[in-house]
C-alpha positions in Angstrom: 14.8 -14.4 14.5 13.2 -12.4 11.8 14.7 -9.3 10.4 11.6 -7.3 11.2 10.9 -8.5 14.6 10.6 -5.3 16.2 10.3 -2.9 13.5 7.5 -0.5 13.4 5.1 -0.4 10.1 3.2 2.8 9.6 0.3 1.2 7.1 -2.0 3.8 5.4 -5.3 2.2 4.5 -4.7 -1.0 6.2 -8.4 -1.7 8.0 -9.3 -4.2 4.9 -7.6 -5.8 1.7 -4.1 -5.4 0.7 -3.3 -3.3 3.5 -4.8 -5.3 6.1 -2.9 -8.5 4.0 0.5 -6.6 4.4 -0.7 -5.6 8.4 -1.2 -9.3 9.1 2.0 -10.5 7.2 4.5 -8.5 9.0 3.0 -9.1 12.3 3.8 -13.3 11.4 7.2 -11.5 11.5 7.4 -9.7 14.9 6.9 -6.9 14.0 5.1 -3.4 15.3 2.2 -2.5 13.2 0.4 0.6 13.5 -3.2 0.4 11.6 -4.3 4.0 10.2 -7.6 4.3 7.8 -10.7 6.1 8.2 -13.0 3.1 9.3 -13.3 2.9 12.9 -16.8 1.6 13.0 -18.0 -1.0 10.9 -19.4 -0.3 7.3 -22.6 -1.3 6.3 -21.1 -3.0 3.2 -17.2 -3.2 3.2 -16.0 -5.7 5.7 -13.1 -4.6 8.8 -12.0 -1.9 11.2 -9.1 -0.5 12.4 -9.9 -2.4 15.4 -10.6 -5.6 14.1 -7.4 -5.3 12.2 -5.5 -5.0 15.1 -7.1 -7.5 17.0 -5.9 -9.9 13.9 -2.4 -8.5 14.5 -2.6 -9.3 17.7 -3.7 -12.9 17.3 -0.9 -13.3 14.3 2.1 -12.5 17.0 2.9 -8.6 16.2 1.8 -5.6 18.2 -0.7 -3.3 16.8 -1.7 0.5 17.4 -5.1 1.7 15.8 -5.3 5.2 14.9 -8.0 6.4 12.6 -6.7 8.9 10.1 -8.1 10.8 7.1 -4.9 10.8 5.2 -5.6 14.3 3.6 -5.5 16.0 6.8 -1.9 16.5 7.3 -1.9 18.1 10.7 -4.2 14.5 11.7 -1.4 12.6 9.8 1.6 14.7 11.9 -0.1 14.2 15.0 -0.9 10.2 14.2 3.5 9.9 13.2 4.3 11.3 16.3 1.6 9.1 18.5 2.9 6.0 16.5 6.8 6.9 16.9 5.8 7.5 20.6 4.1 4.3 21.4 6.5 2.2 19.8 9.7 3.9 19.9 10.3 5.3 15.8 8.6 4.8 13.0 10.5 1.8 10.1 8.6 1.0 7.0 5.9 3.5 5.9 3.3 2.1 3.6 1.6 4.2 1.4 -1.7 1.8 0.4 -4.1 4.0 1.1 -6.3 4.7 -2.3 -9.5 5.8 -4.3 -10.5 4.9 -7.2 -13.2 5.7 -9.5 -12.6 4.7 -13.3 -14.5 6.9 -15.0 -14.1 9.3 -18.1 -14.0 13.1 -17.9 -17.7 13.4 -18.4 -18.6 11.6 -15.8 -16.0 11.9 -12.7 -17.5 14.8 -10.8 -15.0 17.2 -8.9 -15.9 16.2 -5.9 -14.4 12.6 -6.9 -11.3 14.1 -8.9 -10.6 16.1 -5.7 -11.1 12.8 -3.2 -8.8 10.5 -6.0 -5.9 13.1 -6.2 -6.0 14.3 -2.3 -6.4 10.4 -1.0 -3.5 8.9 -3.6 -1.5 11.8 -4.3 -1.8 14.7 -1.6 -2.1 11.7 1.2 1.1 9.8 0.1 2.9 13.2 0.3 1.9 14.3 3.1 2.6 10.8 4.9 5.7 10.7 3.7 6.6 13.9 4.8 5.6 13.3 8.0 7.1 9.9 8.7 10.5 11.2 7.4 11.9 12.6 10.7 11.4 9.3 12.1 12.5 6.9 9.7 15.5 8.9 9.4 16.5 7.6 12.8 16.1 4.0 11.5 18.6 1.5 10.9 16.6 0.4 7.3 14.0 2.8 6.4 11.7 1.8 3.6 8.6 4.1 2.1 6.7 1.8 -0.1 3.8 3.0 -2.3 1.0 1.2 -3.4 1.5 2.1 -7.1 1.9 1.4 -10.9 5.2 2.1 -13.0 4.7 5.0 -15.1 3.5 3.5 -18.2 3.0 7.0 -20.4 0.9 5.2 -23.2 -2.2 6.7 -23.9 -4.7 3.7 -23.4 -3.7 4.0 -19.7 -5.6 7.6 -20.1 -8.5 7.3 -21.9 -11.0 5.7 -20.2 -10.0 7.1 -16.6 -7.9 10.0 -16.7 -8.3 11.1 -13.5 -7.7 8.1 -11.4 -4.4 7.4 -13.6 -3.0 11.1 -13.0 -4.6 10.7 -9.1 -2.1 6.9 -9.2 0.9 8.3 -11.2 1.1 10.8 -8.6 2.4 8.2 -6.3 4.7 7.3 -8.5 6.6 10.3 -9.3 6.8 10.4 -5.3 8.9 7.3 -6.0 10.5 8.6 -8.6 11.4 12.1 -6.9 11.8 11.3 -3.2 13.8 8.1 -4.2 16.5 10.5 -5.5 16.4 13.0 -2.5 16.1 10.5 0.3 19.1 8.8 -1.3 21.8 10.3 0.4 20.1 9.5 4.1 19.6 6.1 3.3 15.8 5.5 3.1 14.1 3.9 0.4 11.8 4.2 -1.5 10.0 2.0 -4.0 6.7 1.1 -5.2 4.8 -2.1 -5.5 2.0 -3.1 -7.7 0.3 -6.0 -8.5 1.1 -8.1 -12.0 -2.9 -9.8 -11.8 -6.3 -8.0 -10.4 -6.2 -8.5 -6.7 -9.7 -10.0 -5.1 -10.9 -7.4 -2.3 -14.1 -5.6 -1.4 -12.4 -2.4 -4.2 -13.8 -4.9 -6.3 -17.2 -3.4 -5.8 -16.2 0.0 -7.6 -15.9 -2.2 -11.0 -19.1 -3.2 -11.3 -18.8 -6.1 -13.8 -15.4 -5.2 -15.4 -13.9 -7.8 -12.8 -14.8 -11.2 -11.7 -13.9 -12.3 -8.7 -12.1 -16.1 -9.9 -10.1 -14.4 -12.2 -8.1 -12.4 -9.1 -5.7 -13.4 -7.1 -5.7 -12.8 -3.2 -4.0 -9.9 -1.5 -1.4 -12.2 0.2 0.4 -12.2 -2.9 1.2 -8.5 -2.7 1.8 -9.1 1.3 4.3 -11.5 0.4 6.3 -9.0 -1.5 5.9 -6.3 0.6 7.6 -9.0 2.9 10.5 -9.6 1.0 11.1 -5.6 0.3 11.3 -4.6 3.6 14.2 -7.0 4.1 16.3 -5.3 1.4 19.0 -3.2 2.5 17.1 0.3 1.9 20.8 2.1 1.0 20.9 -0.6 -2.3 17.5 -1.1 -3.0 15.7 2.2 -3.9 13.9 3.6 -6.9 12.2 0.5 -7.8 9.0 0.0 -9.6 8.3 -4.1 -9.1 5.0 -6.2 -9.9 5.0 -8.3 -7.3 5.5 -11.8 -9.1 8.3 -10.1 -10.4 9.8 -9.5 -7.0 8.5 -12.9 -5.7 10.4 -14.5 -8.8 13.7 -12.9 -7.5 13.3 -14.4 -4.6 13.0 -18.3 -5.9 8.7 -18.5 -5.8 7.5 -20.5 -8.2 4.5 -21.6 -7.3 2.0 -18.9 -8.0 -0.9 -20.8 -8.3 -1.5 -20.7 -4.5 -2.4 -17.3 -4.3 -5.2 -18.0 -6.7 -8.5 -17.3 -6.0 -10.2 -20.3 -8.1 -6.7 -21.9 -10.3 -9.0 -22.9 -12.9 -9.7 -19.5 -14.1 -7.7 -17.4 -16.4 -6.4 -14.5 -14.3 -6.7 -10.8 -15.2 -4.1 -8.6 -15.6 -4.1 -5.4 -13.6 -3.9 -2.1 -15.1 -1.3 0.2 -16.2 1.0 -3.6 -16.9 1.7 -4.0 -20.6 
């Protein structure tokens, strides 16, 4: 029997790519899986829903809850912990994927953007987190896991997008911080962050600067995710892993199957020297 058969999985942003990828991969497992993003009807050009999500969790052998959730509304997030924690009995593993990006310079990242970037990445993971602690204190191996880079302080990660890499750091020094205080009740916290571009549809907010055979797929980073959650969270907290580095550790070698065409080169994501 799988260690998260069962468990509950409170996944921010999980109606399409990496999110839906770790959705699908823990409900393989057994596990609970409760869908929260904004999408509840279909986009004219980004594919998924909430509810086609958790149809697919369905299908894959875990039990799914859709709630749609604007992350920066924390009285919607409270409410959506509690209706989560209600249906299936507590709250486990709380996934902080949920993320905007725009990489732009100063001159041309209007407010509205800056504010949308540090109020989905930053204010949102804090807020979540907040939120789900109550419940995951009750669990037997709480994990928080954020979607996010180690904080690499040189100035080329800067430059050319300032406000999407103080909007990402953010998340990390939730890591950093609530790693520390949640210590002592047992609940992890780590980040996650992938060692290669990953191919999804946040492609389309690169324009050219990314081709698509030179990604690998989101199941790489689901993987991980997979292995994380099985770590005792009172040992294994503080963390910032790539997730081939994490893989690695856990005897993968074969990386070549989570590549989108093998013959290409692959690109290395940011923020990774």
């Amino acid at each position: 029997m799988s260690e998260l058969r069962g468990k509950t999985f409170f996944i921010t942003g999980s109606s399409r790519g990496i999110g839906e990828a770790i959705a699908l991969r823990v409900a393989r497992e057994g596990a609970n899986v409760v869908i929260a993003a904004k999408s509840d009807q279909p986009h004219p050009t980004l594919p998924g829903t909430i509810h086609t999500v958790a149809k697919a969790v369905e299908e894959a052998g875990g039990k799914a809850l859709a709630i749609q959730l604007d992350i920066r509304d924390e009285v919607s997030v409270a409410s959506a912990m509690a209706k989560a924690a209600e249906h299936f009995g507590g709250i486990d593993v709380l996934v902080n994927n949920a993320s905007a990006i725009s990489l732009t310079g100063t001159a041309d990242t209007p407010m509205k953007r800056f504010d949308l970037m540090m109020g989905v990445n930053t204010r949102g993971t804090y807020a979540c987190s907040q939120a789900a602690l109550p419940y995951l204190m009750k669990s037997e191996n709480p994990h928080i896991l954020m979607l996010s880079p180690p904080l690499n302080m040189k100035a080329k990660w800067f430059k050319n997008h300032t406000a999407y890499t103080m909007a990402k750091y953010g998340m990390s020094m939730c890591v950093l911080g609530m790693a520390a205080e949640f210590k002592s009740k047992g609940i992890a916290v780590n980040a996650l962050w992938p060692r290669t571009v990953i191919g999804t549809a946040a492609l389309a907010m690169l324009g050219d600067m990314v081709k698509l055979e030179n990604c690998r797929t989101p199941d790489i980073v689901a993987d991980a995710a997979c292995e994380l959650f099985k770590q005792n969270s009172k040992a294994c907290t503080g963390n910032f892993f790539s997730d081939e580095e994490l893989l690695r550790k856990q005897g993968v070698t074969d990386f070549e199957q989570y590549a989108i065409d093998s013959t290409k080169p692959l690109q290395a994501d940011l923020f990774l020297d």
